[in-house]
Every structure is written in C-alpha cells, then in structure tokens.
C-alpha positions in Angstrom: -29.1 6.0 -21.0 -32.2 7.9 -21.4 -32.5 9.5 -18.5 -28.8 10.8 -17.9 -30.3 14.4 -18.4 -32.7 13.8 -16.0 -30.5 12.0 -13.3 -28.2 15.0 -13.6 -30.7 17.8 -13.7 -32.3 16.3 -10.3 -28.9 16.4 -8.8 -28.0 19.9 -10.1 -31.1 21.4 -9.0 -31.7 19.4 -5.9 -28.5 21.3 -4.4 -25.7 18.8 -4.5 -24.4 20.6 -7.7 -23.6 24.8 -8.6 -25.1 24.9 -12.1 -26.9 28.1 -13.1 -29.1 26.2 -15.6 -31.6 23.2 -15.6 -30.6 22.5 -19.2 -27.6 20.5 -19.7 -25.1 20.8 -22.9 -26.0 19.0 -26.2 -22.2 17.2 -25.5 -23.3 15.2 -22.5 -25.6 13.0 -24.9 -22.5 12.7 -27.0 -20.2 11.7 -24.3 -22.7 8.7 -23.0 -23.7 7.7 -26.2 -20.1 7.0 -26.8 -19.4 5.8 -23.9 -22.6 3.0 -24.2 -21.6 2.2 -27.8 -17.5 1.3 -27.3 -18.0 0.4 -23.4 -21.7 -1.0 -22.5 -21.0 -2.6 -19.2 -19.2 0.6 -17.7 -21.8 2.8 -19.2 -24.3 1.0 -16.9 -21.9 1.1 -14.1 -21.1 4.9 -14.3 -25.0 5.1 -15.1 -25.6 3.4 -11.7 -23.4 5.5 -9.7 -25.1 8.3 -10.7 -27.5 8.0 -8.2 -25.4 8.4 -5.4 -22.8 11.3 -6.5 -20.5 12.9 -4.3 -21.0 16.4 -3.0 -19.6 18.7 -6.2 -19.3 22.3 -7.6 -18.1 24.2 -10.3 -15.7 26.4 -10.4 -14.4 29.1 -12.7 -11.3 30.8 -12.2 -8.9 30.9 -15.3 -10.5 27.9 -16.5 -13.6 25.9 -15.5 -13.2 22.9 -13.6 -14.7 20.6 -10.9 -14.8 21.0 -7.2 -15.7 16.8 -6.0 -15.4 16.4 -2.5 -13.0 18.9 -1.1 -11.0 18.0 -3.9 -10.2 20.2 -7.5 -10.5 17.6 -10.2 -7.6 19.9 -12.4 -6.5 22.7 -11.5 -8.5 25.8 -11.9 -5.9 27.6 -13.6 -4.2 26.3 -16.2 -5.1 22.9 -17.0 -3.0 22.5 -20.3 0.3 22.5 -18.0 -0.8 20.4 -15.3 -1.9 17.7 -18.0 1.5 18.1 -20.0 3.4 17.8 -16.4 1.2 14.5 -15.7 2.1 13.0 -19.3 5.9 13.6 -19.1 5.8 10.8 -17.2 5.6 8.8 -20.2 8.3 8.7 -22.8 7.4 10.4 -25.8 8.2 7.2 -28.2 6.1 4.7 -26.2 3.3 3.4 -28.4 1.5 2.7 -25.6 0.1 4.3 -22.2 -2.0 3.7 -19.4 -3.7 7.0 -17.4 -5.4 6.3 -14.2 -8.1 8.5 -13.7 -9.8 10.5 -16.4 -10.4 13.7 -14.5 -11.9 16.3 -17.1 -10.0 14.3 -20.3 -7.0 16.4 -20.3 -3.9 14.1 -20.1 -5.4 11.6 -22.6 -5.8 14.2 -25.7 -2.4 15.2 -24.7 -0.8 12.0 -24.9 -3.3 11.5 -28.0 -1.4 14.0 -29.8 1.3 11.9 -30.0 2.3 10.0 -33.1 3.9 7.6 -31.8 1.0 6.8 -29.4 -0.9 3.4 -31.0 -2.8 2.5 -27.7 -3.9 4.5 -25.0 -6.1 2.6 -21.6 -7.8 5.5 -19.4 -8.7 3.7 -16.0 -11.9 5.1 -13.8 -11.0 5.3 -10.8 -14.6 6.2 -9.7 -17.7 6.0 -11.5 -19.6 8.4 -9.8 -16.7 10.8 -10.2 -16.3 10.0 -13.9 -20.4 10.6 -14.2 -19.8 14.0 -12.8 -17.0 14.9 -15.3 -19.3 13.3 -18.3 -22.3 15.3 -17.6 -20.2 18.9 -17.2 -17.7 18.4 -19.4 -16.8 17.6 -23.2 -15.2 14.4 -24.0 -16.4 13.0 -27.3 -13.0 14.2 -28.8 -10.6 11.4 -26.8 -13.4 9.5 -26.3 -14.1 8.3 -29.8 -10.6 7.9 -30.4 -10.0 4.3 -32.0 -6.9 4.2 -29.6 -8.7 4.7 -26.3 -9.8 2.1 -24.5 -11.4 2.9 -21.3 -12.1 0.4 -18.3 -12.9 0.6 -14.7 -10.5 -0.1 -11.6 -10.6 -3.7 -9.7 -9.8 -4.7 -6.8 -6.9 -7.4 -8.5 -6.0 -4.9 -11.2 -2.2 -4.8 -11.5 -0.1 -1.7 -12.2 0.9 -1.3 -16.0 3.5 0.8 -17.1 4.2 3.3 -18.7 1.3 5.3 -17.1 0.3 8.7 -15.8 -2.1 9.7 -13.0 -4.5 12.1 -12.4 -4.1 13.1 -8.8 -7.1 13.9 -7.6 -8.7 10.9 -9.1 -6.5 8.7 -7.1 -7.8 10.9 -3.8 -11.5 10.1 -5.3 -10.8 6.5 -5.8 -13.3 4.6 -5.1 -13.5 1.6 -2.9 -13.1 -0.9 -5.9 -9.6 0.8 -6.5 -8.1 1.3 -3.8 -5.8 -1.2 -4.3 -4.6 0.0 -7.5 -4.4 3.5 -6.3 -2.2 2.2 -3.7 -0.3 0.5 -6.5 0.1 3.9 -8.5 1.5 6.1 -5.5 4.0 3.7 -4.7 5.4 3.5 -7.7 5.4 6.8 -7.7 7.2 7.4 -4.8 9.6 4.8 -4.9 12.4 6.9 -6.2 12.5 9.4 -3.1 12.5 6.0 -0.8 15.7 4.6 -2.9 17.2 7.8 -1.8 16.9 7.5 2.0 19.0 3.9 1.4 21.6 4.7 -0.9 25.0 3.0 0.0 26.6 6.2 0.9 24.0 7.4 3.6 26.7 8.5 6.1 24.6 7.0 8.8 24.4 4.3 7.6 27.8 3.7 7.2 28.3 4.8 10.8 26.2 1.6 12.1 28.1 -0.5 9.7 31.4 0.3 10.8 30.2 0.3 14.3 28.9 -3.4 13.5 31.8 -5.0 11.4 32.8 -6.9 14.2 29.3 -8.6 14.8 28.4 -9.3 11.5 32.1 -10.9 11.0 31.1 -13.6 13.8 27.3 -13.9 14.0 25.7 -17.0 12.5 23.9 -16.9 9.2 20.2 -17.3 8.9 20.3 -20.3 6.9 21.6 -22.1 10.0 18.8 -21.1 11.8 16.3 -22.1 8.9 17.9 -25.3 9.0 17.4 -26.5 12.7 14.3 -24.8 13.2 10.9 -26.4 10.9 7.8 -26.5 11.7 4.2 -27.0 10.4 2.7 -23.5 11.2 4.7 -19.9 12.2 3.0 -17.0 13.4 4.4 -13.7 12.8 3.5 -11.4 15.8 3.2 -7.2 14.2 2.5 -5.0 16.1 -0.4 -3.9 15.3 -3.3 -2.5 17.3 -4.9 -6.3 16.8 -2.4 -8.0 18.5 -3.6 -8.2 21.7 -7.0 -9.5 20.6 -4.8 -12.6 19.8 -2.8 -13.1 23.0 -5.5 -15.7 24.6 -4.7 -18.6 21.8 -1.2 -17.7 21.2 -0.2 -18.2 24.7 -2.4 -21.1 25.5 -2.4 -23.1 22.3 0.9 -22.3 20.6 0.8 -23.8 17.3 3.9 -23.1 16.3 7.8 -20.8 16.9 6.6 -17.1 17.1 8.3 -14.6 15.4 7.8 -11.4 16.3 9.2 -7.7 14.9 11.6 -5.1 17.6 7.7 -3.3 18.2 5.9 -6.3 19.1 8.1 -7.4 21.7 7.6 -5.2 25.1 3.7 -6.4 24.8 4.1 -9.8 24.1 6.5 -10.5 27.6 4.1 -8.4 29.5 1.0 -10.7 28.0 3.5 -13.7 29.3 4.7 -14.5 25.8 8.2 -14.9 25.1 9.0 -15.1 21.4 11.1 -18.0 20.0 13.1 -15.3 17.0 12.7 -11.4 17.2 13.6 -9.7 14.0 15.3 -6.0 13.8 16.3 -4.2 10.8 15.8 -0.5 11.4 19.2 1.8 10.6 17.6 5.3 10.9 16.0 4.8 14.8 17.5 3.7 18.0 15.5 0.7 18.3 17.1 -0.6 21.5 16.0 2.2 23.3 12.3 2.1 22.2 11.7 -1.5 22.5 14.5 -3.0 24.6 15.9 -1.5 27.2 13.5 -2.2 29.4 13.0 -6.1 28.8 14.3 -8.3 31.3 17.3 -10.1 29.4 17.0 -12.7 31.4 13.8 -14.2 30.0 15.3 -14.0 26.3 18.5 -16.2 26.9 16.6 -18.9 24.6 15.0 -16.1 22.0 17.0 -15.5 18.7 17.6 -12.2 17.1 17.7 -11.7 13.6 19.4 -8.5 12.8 20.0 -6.4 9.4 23.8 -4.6 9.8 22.8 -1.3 10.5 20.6 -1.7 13.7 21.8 -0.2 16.8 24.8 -1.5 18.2 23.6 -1.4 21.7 20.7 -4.0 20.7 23.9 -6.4 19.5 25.8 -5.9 22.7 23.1 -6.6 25.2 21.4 -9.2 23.3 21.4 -12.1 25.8 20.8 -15.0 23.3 22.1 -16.1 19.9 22.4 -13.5 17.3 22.0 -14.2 13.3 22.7 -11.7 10.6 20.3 -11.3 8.0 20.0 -8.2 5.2 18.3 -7.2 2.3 19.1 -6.3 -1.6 19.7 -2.5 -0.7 22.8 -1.0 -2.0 24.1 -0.2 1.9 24.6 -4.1 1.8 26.4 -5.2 -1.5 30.1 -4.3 0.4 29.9 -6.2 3.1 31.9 -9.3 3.0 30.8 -12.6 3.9 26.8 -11.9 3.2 25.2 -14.4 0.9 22.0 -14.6 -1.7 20.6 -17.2 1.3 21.2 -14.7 4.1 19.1 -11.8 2.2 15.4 -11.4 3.2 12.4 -9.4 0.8 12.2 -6.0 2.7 10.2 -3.1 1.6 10.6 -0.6 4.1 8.9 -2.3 7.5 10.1 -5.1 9.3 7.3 -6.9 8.0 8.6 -8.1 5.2 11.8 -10.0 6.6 9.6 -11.3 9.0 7.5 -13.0 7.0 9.8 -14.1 4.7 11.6 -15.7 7.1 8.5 -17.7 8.5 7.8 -19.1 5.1 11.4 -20.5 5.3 10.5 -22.1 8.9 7.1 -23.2 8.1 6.2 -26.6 6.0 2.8 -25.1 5.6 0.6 -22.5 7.5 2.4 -18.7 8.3 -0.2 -17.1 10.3 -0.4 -13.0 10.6 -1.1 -11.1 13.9 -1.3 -7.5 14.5 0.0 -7.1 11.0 -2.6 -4.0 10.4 -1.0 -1.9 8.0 -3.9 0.6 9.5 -5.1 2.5 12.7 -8.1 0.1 14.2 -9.6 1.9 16.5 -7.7 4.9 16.3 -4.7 3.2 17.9 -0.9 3.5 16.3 0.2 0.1 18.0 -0.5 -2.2 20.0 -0.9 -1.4 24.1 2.7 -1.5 26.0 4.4 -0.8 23.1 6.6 2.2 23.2 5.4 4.4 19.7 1.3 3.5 21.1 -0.8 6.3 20.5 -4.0 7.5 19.7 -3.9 8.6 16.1 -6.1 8.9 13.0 -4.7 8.2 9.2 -5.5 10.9 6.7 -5.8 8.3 4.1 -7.2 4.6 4.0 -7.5 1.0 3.0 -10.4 -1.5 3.6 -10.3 -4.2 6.2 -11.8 -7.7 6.2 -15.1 -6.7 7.0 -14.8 -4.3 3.8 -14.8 -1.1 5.4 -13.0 1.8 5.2 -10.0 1.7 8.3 -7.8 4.9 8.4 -4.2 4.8 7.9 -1.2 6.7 6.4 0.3 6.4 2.9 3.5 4.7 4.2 1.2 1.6 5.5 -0.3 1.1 2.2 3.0 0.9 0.5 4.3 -1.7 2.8 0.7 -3.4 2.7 1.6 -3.6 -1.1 4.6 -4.7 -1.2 3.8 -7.8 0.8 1.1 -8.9 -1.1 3.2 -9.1 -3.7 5.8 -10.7 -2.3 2.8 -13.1 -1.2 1.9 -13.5 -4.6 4.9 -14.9 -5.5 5.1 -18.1 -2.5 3.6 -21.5 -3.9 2.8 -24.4 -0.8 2.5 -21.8 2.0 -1.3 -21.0 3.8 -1.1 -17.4 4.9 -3.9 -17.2 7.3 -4.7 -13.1 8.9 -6.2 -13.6 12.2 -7.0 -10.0 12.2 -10.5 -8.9 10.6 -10.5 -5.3 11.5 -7.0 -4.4 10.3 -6.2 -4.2 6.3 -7.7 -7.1 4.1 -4.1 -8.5 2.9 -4.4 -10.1 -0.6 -2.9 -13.4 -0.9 -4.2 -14.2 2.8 -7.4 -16.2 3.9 -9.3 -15.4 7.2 -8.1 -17.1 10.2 -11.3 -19.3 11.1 -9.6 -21.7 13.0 -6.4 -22.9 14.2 -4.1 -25.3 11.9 
C-alpha cells in the first residue's frame, strides 16, 4: 500500500477532507501495514475504496473525532463512555465477541481489556469509511492484537452473538452490508417490540374477550389447508408493485390468491376477487380501513383467516367462512382450543402468516406480489388502498435491480424476518414478481409464469 499517503493527501487537500496539514501521522503506515500483513485481501479492498471516499471532516470538541457524511463517527465528547455503553452489551465473562463496525477503534480495546475475552471479530461495515478512520486515526494497538480478527460485511453474512455495534457505522453501511446492518438493529430492537405484545396488553385483551365467541366456533386452518392444494399460490401485499401485476393475475390465474386486509380494496376494484384474505392486526381498526367499503356480496366464496385480536366488526360482517389462525405471542398461549397446527410464523406484518400459509397450500411455486418492504416510487401502498400515500423512507434497502429504494426501519425488520423464515422451507420455489421493490433473499426473479 505505497501510495496510501498519497491517496489520502490528494483527498485532504483536494477539499473533501478538514486537515490542516499535507503530512499525515507516522501511525497511518503502521495501521495499513498491519492491516496488509494479518488481512491482505481487505487491505486491497479498503485500499480500493479509497478512491471514492465519502464527504468527511474533523472535528475537535472535547475529543477529536470524525464528521462522515452528516454523520459523527463517536461522539465528540467523550468517547471512553459511549464505547463502554456500546460494550455492555456483552457479558463480561464471554470469551468471545463480535463488534460491527470499527468506528475510531474504541469499543474493541475496551472489550480487549478484558480477561476473559479470547476472541474478538470487528466487522467493516464500510471500507471507505474504515479507510477514513485508518488514515486519521491510531489503531495499531487493537489492531495487532492476536485476538482480533477483522473481516468485511457480506451480503449473506449472518448475525453472531454476543456482539456490539457502532452506530454510526451501521448508518455508513455500505451497500454490501446492508443486510447485516438490518440484521443488527433488529436484534436490537426486538425487546421494545416484545413489549407492545405482551399477554397483559389491556387492549389486547379487550379484542379477545370481545372475540371468545368466534374463535370458540370458527374452523381451524388445518381444515382449510386440507381441502385446498395446489401447484402454485400467489401472495397478493400490498405494495406499491401490486398493480404492475394485475394484467396476469386476473387473466392467467395460476393458482388460489391470497391476499393481506391492505391488498384487498385494490384487487376488487382491478376485478380480482381473492380466494383467502388474511388479518391479524390487534392495535388498528382494520375493518374500517380496508372493509367497510367492499361489497360483501362478491366475497361470499372468499375465506378469512383471522388472528383473535382483530376487530370484531371484520368477524361479524364477514360474509364467507371464517378460520382462526394465531401466532407464538404470549397474548395467545390462554386461549383454549388453539393448536401447534393453527399457529402461523409472524413477525410483526401480515406478511409473514401469509406466506406461511401459501407454503402449506402450495405443492411447489409461492409466488410474491407487491411484497415491497420499501417505497417504489415514493408511494406507501398500492393505488385504492386506504393508508396510499406519497412518502419517502429515511432509511433503505436494495431492490432487484441492486439499487438503493427508500424505506423505514420497521420494513427492513419484517423484510428480515421473512427471509429467514424462507431460509428455513425445503421443496417450495418462492418466485418475487416485483424487481423494483426489496431484493428478498431466498426468492428467485419471477421470469415467467409456473
């Protein structure tokens, strides 16, 4: 890496950068020779992203730190505290720890003050980022620590535990990881989502009460799974996309169409009438938004799969058959009668049970429409459904055409989830007939029809 100190002079002095001086510390050799000693091939990739940094500064308030695209790499105050707070997130005993994203080196030396600690993975986030923090900043310390071993994120990385994170890396994260950053704020922020679905959410007990009766005489899914097979399933979302795919679902059904409570109002008014709508959502009056005004009349033959805490008005007006489905959430685990073969995989959307319950219809192919997890052209949902709005995501994932499509973090976590709850399905084709919402893992293009 010979010409680091040039690469990084050019930048400094060709304005992307805030140094004062054209002469770089003696450190920055030591970090990259280091770095190309113990980790060749992501030397040459950090190397190679070099030459197309981000916008940076730095900054010196009570302590020196980065400034990397809008973002502070650490704070600029006290970055001691903020690297202990980060690293409390592993037990002290563990003899092993994973940190995603290196920032300016902080949480590794202070998990590598540990005795306990015998192995310690550092994952870059972003090599361009991680060039920035090499050139500025002193790492040789952690770096040449026999314990560290420091790789680069992957798109099919999977989340190890314990770990800590650096925050701003994950905001950094480069396109490679954003999968894995995805992966990290999830997990992250799964305890505050157990909370909203504990079993004594007084709401929630409210719609059960109100729906004891229904779920005491409703069918079971498994009777539904049972008389109802076939080759291919689609799953209608309702997802900006979905009306891109109204021509061939109408025309050439190949298969039942299951749609989720959003997707419905737009598929009648394209002239399609679902075969099984599926509703699970305790916390919003979901027969207001997306039933009242459906003709009943036209769903006499369409079933509804319900979890027990939907709206009770949705139960009373439904004009067809009814089955009761739920998931593994504490709310559930009282109510009499439920099964293991009546729970569907659900993760927070409506999604989830959906799907799962086409891969229990289908012999082979469970093809995806609208099922986004993004905004596509700045759109919330699709057209003539009742939540459609223009909107644009603070945050985002990549689409099949690899770019960058906007969304919001609760999207990515349900985007997640499924794949790996698609991970885990052996003899079932997932095909995702939408290119310009999120690439789902686990799913092939749809190219043609089964």
């Amino acid at each position: 890496m010979e010409n680091t100190q040039n690469q990084a002079e050019a930048c400094t002095l060709s304005g992307h950068g805030s140094s004062d001086t054209a002469t770089l510390p003696e450190f920055m050799a030591g970090n990259f020779a280091i770095l190309s000693r113990r980790w060749p091939d992501l030397a040459e990739s950090i190397e190679k992203a070099a030459d197309t940094l981000p916008p940076f500064s730095l900054v010196q308030k009570l302590t020196q730190t980065l400034f990397v695209d809008g973002i502070h790499l650490t704070s600029a105050y006290d970055r001691g505290k903020e690297a202990q707070l980060q690293a409390s997130q592993i037990p002290p005993e563990s003899p092993c720890a994973w940190v995603y994203g290196m920032a300016l080196g902080d949480i590794p030396r202070v998990l590598l003050s540990r005795k306990n600690l015998k192995e310690l993975t550092v994952v870059v986030m972003n090599c361009a980022v991680a060039a920035l923090s090499l050139y500025f900043f002193d790492h040789r310390d952690w770096l040449d620590d026999p314990r560290v071993t420091l790789v680069a994120a992957s798109p099919t990385d999977r989340l190890h535990k314990p770990f800590a994170a650096a925050p701003a890396c994950l905001q950094l994260a480069a396109d490679s990881a954003g999968r894995l950053r995805d992966l990290v704020c999830l997990e992250l922020a799964t305890p505050f989502i157990r909370k909203r679905h504990q079993a004594d959410n007084p709401h929630l007990q409210k719609r059960l009460a109100d729906n004891a009766v229904y779920v005491a005489r409703d069918l079971s899914i498994d009777e539904l799974t049972a008389k109802l097979r076939s080759r291919t399933v689609v799953v209608a979302a309702a997802g900006p996309t979905l009306s891109e795919q109204y021509g061939w679902m109408r025309d050439h059904k190949p298969g039942p169409i299951i749609a989720v409570d959003a997707a419905l109002k737009p598929l009648m008014q394209a002239g399609i009438v679902p075969d099984i709508v599926v509703a699970i959502d305790g916390h919003a009056d979901i027969y207001d938004l997306f039933f009242a005004e459906v003709d009943p009349a036209l769903l006499q033959r369409t079933c509804l799969v319900y979890f027990p805490v939907v709206q009770t008005e949705l139960l009373r007006h439904w004009p067809g058959r009814r089955y009761v489905a739920c998931s593994v959430a504490p709310v559930y685990a009282g109510i009499a009668g439920l099964q293991a073969k009546q729970r569907l995989f659900s993760s927070g959307s409506v999604i989830h049970p959906t799907i799962d319950l086409a891969t229990r219809l289908s012999t082979e192919n469970v093809i995806l429409t609208g099922a986004d997890f993004s905004y596509p052209g700045g759109h919330s949902h699709v057209s003539g459904c009742t939540q459609a709005r223009p909107v644009q995501g603070s945050h985002w994932v990549l689409n099949g055409y690899a770019e960058r499509v906007s969304t919001i973090p609760s999207m990515r976590a349900y985007l997640r989830d499924l794949e790996g709850f698609l991970a885990g399905k052996r003899g079932i084709k997932f095909l995702n007939a939408s290119p310009k919402g999120a690439a789902i893992l686990h799913t092939t293009p749809l190219s043609e029809l089964p």
